[in-house]
Steps between C-alpha positions, in 0.01 A plus 500: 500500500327317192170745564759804434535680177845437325603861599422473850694171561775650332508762756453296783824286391699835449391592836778536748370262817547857743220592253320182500462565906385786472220412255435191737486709821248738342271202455429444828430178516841417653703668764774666434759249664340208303560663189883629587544101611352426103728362171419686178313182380214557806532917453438421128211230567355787733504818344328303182214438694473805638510652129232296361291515801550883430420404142179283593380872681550737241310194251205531755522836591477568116176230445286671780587870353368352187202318620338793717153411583229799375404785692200394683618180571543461893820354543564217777728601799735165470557617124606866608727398813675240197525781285692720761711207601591500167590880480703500824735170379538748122598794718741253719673374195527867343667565819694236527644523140613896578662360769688213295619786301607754768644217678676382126621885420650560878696132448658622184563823637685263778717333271637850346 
């Protein structure tokens, strides 16, 4: 949580933990009975690192848009299959963060 702007740990502490699961469970990296079993301290703990690892992506993505090599320069295939590895996890986390909303917007719509 320290590696989180002021505003986003703010909204992960006024995140209901329904919420929370649902931002976990869109990570991935846990199944989805794992993070239903999870306190808010671990859901908190996890969706952190899953926004600054989404943070540490957009900071790279960013560097090699900036850093493009010139024209004729040949470029090497292990640099190219990093680059698209880094597109696909952008588009994931686009993807993932409609969902969070959609998901977020049908809860509320829920509790009406």
């Amino acid at each position: 949580m320290e590696n989180l702007t002021q505003e986003q740990q703010e909204s992960l502490r006024k995140a209901s933990n329904e919420r929370l699961r649902v931002m976990a469970g869109r990570l991935g990296s846990v199944d989805e009975e794992e993070v239903m079993s999870m306190d808010r301290p671990t859901l908190l703990q996890l969706v952190a690192k899953g926004m600054v690892a989404k943070a540490d992506a957009e900071r790279a993505s960013t560097a090699s848009a900036t850093t493009r090599s010139p024209p004729r320069e040949v470029v090497q295939p292990r640099e190219t299959e990093l680059q698209l590895e880094m597109k696909r996890a952008e588009l994931e986390l686009r993807r993932m963060e409609a969902e969070d909303k959609k998901a977020e917007r049908e809860f509320r719509l829920r509790q009406m």
